[in-house]
C-alpha positions in Angstrom: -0.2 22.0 -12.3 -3.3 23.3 -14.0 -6.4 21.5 -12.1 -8.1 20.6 -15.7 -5.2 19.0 -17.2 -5.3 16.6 -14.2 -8.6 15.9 -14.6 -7.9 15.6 -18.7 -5.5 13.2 -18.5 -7.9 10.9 -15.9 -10.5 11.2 -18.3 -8.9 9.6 -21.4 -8.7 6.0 -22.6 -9.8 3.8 -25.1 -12.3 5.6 -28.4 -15.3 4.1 -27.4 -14.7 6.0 -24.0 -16.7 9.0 -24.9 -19.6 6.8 -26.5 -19.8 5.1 -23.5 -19.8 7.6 -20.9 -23.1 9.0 -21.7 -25.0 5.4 -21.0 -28.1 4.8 -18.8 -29.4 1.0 -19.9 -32.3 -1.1 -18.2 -32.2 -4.3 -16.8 -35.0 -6.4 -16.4 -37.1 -6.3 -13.6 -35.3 -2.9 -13.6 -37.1 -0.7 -10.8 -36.9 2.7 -8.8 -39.4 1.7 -6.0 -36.6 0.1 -3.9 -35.3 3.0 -1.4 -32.1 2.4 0.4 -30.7 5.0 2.9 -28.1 7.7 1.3 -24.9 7.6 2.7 -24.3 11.1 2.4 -27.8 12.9 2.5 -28.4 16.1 1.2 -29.0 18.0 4.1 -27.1 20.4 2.6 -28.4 21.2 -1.2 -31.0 24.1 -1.8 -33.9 22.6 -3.4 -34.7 23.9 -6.7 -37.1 26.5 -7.3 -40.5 26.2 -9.7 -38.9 29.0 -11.4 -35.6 26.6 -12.1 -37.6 24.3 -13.6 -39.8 26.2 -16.0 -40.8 24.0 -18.6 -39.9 26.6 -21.8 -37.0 25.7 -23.2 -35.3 24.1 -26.5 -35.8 20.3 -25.9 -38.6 19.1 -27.9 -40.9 16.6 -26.7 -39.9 13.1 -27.0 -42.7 11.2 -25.9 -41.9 10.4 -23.0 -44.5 11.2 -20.1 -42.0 13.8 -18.5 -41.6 17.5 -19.3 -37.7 17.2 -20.7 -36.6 20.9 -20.2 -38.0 20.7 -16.9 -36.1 17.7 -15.9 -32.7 19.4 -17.8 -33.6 22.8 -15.9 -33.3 20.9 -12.5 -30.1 18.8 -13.4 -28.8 21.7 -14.2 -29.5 23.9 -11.3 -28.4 20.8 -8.9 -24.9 20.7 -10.4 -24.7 24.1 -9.9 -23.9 25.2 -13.7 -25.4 27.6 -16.4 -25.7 24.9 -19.4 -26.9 24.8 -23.1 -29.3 22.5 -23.0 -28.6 19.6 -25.8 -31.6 18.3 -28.2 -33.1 14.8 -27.5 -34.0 12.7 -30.2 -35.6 8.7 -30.2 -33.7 6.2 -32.3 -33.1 2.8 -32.1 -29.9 2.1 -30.2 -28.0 -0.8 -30.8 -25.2 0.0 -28.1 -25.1 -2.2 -25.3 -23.2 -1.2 -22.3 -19.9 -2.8 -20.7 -20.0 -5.8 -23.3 -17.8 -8.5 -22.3 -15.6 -9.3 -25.4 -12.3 -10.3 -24.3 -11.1 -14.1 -24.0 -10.0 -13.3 -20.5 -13.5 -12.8 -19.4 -14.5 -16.1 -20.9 -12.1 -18.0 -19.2 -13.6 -16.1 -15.8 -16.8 -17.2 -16.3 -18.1 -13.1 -17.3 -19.8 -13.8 -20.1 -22.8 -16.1 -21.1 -22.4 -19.0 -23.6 -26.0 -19.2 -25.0 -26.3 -15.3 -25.1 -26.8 -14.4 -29.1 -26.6 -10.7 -28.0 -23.0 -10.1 -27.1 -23.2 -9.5 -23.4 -23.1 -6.1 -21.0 -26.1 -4.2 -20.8 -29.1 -2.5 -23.6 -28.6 1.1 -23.4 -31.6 3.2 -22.4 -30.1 6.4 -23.5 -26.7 7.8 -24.4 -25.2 11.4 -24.2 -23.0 11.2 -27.1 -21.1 14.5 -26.8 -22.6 17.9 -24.9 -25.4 18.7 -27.2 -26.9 15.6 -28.1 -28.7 12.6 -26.2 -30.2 9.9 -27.7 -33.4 7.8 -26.1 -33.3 4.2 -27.0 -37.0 3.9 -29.2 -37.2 0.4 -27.3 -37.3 2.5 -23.7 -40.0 4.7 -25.1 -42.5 2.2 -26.9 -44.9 0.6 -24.6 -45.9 -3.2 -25.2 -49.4 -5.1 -25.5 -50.0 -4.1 -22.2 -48.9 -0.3 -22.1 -45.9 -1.2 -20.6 -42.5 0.1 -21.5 -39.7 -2.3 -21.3 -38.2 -1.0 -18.5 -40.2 1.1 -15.5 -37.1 2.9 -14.9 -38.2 6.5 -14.0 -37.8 8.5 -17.4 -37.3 11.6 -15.4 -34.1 9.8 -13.9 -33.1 8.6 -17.6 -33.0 12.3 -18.6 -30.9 13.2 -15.1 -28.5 10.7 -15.6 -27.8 11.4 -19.3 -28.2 15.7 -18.9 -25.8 14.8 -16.0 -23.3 13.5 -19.0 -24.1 16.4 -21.0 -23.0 19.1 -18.7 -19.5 17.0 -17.6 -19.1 17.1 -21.8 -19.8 21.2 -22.2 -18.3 22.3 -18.7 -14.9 19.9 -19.4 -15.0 18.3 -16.9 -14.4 15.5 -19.6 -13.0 16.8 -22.7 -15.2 15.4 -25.6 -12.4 15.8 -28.3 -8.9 14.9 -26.3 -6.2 15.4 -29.0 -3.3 14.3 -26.4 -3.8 10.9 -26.7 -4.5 8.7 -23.8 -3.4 9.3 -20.8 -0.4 7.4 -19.0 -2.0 4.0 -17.4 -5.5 4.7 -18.5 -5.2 2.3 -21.5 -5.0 -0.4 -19.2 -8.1 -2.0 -17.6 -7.6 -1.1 -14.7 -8.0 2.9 -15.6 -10.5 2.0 -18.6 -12.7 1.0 -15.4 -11.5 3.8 -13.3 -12.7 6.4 -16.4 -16.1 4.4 -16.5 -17.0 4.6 -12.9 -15.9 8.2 -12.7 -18.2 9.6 -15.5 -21.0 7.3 -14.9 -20.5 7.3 -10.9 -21.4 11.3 -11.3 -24.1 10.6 -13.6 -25.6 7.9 -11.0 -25.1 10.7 -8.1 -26.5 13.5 -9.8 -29.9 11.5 -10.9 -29.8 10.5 -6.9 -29.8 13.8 -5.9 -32.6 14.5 -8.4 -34.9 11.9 -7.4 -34.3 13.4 -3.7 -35.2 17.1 -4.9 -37.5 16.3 -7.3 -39.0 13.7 -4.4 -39.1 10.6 -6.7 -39.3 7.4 -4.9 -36.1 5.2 -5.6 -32.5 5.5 -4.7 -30.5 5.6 -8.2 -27.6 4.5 -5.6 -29.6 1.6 -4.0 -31.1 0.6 -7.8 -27.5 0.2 -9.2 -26.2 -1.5 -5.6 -29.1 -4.3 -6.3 -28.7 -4.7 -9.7 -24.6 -5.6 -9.3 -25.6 -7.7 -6.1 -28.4 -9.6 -8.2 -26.2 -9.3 -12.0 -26.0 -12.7 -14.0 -22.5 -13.1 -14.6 -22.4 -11.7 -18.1 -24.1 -8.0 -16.6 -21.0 -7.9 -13.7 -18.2 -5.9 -16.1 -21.2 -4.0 -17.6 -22.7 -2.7 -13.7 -19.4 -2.2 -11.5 -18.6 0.8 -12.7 -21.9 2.3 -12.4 -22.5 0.6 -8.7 -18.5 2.0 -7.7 -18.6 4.8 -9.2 -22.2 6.1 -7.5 -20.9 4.5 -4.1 -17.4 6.8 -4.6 -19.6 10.4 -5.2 -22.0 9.5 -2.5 -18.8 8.5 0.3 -17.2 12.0 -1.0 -20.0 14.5 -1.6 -23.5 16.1 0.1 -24.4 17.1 -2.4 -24.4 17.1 -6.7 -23.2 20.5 -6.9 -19.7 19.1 -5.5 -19.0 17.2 -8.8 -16.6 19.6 -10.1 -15.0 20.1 -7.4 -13.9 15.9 -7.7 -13.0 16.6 -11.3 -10.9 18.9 -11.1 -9.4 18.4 -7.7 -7.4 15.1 -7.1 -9.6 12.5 -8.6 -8.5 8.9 -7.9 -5.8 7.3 -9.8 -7.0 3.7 -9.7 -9.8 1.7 -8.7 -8.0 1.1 -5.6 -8.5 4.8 -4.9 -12.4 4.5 -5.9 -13.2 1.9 -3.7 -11.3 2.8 -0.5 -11.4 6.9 -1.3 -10.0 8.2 2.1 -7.8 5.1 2.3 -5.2 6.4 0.5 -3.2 4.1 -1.8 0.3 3.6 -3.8 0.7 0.5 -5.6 3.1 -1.8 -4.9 6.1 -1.6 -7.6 6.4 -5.4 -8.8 8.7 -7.0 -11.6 6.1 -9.6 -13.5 7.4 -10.8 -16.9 6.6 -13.7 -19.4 9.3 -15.9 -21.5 8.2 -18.9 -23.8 10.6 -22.3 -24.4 8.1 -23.8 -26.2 8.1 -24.4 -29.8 4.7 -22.9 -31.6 3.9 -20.5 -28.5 4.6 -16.9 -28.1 4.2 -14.3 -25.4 1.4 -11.5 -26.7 2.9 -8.0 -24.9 0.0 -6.0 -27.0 -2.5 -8.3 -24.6 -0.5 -7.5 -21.2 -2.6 -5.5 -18.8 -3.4 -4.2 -15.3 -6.5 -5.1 -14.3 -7.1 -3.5 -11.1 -9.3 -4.0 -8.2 -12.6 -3.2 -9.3 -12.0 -6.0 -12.0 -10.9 -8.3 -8.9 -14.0 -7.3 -7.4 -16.5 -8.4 -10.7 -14.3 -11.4 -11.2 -15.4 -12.5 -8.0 -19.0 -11.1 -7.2 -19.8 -12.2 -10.3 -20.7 -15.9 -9.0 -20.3 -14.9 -5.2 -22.4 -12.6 -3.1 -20.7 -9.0 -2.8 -19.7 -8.7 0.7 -17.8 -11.7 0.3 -16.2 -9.9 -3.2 -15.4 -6.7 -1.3 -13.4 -8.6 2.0 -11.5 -10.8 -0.7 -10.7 -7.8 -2.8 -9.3 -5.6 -0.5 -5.3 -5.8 0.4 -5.4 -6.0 -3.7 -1.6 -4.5 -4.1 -0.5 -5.0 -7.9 -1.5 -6.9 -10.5 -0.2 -8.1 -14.2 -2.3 -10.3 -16.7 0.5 -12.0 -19.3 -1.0 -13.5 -22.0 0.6 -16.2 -24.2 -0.6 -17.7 -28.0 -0.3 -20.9 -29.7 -1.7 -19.3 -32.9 -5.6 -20.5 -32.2 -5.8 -19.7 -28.7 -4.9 -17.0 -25.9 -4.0 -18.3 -22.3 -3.2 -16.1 -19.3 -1.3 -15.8 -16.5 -3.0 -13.4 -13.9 -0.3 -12.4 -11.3 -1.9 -10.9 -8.6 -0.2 -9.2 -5.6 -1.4 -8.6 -2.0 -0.7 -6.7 1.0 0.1 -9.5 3.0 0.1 -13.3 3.0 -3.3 -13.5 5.2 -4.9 -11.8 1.6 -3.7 -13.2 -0.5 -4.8 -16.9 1.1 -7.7 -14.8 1.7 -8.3 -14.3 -2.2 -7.1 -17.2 -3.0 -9.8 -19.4 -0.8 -12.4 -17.4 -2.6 -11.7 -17.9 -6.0 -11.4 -21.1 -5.2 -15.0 -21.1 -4.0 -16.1 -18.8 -7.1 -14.6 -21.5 -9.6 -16.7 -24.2 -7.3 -19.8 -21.7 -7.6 -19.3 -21.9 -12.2 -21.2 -24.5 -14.2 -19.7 -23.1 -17.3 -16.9 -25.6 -19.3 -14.3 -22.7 -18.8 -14.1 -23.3 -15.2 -12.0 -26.3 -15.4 -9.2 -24.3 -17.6 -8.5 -22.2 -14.6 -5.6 -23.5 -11.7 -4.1 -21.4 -8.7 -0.4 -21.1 -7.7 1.4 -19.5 -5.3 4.3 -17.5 -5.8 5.7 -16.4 -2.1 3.3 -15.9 0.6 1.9 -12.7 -0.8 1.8 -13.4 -4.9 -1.2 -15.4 -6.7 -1.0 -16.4 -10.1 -4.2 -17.4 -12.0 -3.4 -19.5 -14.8 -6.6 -19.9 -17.2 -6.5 -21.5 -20.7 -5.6 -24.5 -22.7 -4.2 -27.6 -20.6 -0.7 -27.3 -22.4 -0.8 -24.3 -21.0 -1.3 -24.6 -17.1 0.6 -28.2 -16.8 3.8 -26.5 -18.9 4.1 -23.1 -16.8 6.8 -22.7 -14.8 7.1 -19.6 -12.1 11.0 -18.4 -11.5 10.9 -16.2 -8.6 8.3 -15.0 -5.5 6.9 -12.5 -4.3 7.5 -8.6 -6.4 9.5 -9.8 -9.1 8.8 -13.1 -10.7 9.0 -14.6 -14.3 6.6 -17.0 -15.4 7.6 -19.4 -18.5 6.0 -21.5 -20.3 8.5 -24.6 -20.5 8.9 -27.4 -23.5 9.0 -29.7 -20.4 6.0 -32.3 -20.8 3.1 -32.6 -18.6 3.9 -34.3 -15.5 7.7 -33.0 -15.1 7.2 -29.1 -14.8 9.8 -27.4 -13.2 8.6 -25.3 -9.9 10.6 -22.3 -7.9 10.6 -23.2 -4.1 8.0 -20.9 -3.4 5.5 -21.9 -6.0 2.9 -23.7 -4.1 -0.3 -25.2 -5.6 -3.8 -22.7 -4.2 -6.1 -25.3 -5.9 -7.2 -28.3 -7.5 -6.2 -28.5 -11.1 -2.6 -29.2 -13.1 0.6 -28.0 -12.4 2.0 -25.0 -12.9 3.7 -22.1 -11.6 4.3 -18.4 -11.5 5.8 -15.6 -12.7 6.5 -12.2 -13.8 5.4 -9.3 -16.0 7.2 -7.2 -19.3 9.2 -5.1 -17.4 8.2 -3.3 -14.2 5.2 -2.7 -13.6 3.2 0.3 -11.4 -0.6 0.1 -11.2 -1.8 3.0 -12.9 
């Protein structure tokens, strides 16, 4: 099989993909003086030449206090390419990165009641295709006291989005896929995967710059801080950046490997991102949803695979990430059902695990992130057991969690929403309670279901 239709078909999913891949954004208090070590060095990679990084070129200036073909002529001799350099323009940007709009991520405590902005993250810049990047006017302007609004390096801005630019021109990304998306990356589990690959590359490539272009700061250590010190609402927005810059620095020595990724055998979940020389095949699992009660239906346009990396947010999110990562890993399967009364969603988050010690594992510490919430949403969230090795999150409207009913364990289960009252649900023997909260019990997906 051709090596750039496999890396086509990882590279698709939802429209706003392509918008978003060519994102740096600023946090504040966002900084490049923090160093941390580089996993994979760059003992290896030529430095570039003065004569590389000429300063004629067709980038006009910006305003920013960095020479911009200069910075575009060493991105582009560290990835190893020959390039058309894109033009660079200031505008206001009103895109903000990774923005948390789903009910689900209510419910999980991702998002930020009093927030008026929408959630995720300002963007700095964007790439929007191979020949254009935009620079956020906010990042450029300085404030009362000369100040700009973030101290982010704007030689590492212009890495990181050139970086986009040349995956755009050299196809490593397709701009304009007319094949639709590809098989499992609708889901969220491969709209994550896409994310963390295009922005992971961009996050190595500006490491490797800051290294050859001796800058202080680790672009790698930056993004690890910021999802270790993320307010909830900033978690979805960060993880792909922090995975995805932790994946290219486990697999490469150096930027001018990207391709080589690309269009080799890129990952095929966010299983595969996080554990990269692991190797991984998800569990196949049987999770489906059925509704007895009147006004209620199931919502199979809302079912999804979530993935890892989201089990990973969900959790770091309000717990530190070391204790994320151990409860994250043995992540088999997953399938999130959702079910409507006509005003509301509810969900039913069916998570599988490699064995029962993980899944108890994962259980213990969601139980500990609910504990960790202030937010009202935490109390519309139970735990059940289904088997020894299935956990079902049940988050929504009380009708919901004390009517639920889980027929089966383990790979295949069904859950259903009974017309039973409150107080007299039905359970499966294996359906075991994993937390304080209602009864309710678990079940199984729309059909079978392979992680993609």
């Amino acid at each position: 099989m051709d090596r750039r239709a496999v890396a086509a078909r990882v590279f698709v999913c939802c429209a706003v993909a392509v918008l978003l891949a060519g994102c740096a954004f600023s946090a504040p208090g966002d900084t490049d003086a923090d160093s941390l070590p580089d996993a994979a060095g760059s003992d290896t990679e030529p430095s570039v030449s003065e004569d590389e990084t000429g300063t004629n070129g067709p980038i006009d200036n910006t305003g920013l206090a960095v020479d911009e073909n200069r910075v575009y002529n060493r991105t582009e001799a560290l990835l190893g390419v020959d390039a058309t350099a894109p033009t660079v323009r200031v505008e206001q940007i009103e895109t903000r990165v990774g923005a948390p709009d789903r009910p689900l991520f209510d419910l999980l405590g991702l998002t930020n009641e009093s927030a008026t902005d929408g959630g995720g993250a300002p963007a700095a810049a964007l790439a929007t295709g191979p020949n254009s990047v935009v620079i956020n006017e906010a990042y450029v302007e300085l404030d009362e006291s000369g100040q700009r609004a973030s101290d982010s390096s704007p030689a590492l801005v212009l890495a990181h989005e050139f970086a986009h630019t040349i995956q755009f021109e050299q196809r490593w990304i397709p701009p304009d896929w007319e094949g639709g998306p590809a098989a499992g990356q609708e889901s969220l589990d491969g709209q994550l995967l896409t994310r963390a690959l295009i922005e992971g590359g961009a996050v190595y490539a500006a490491e490797e710059y800051a290294e050859d272009a001796d800058l202080d700061g680790s672009q790698i250590g930056r993004f690890e801080r910021q999802y270790r010190e993320a307010p909830p609402e900033r978690a979805f927005a960060i993880g792909p950046y922090h995975h995805g810059g932790q994946y290219f620095d486990t697999m490469l020595d150096s930027a001018g490997g990207l391709e080589q990724v690309y269009e080799g055998e890129p990952p095929r979940t966010t299983t595969e991102l996080l554990h990269p020389r692991r190797g991984f095949e998800p569990t196949p699992v049987s999770f489906s949803a059925a509704v007895e009660r009147d006004g209620w239906t199931t919502r199979p346009d809302e079912s999804d695979t979530t993935g890892e990396m989201f089990v990973h947010i969900a959790l770091s999110a309000h717990l530190d990430t070391e204790q994320a990562s151990a409860a994250a890993t043995g992540y088999a399967n997953d399938r999130l059902l959702a079910f409507g009364d006509g005003e509301s969603v509810s969900y039913a988050w069916v998570t599988h695990w490699n064995s029962a010690a993980e899944a108890e594992e994962f259980a213990t510490t969601f139980r500990e992130a609910l504990d960790a919430r202030s937010d009202d949403d935490a109390d519309r969230v139970n735990l059940r057991f289904a088997g020894e090795r299935s956990v079902v999150v049940l988050a929504g409207s009380e009708q919901f969690r004390e009517s639920t009913a889980i027929d089966g364990a383990g790979t295949t289960l069904e859950v259903v929403l009974t017309d039973e009252q409150p107080g007299t649900t039905r359970r499966s023997a294996a359906s075991a309670d994993a937390g304080s909260g209602s009864a309710a019990d678990t079940g199984d997906s729309q059909g079978t279901a392979v992680a993609k």
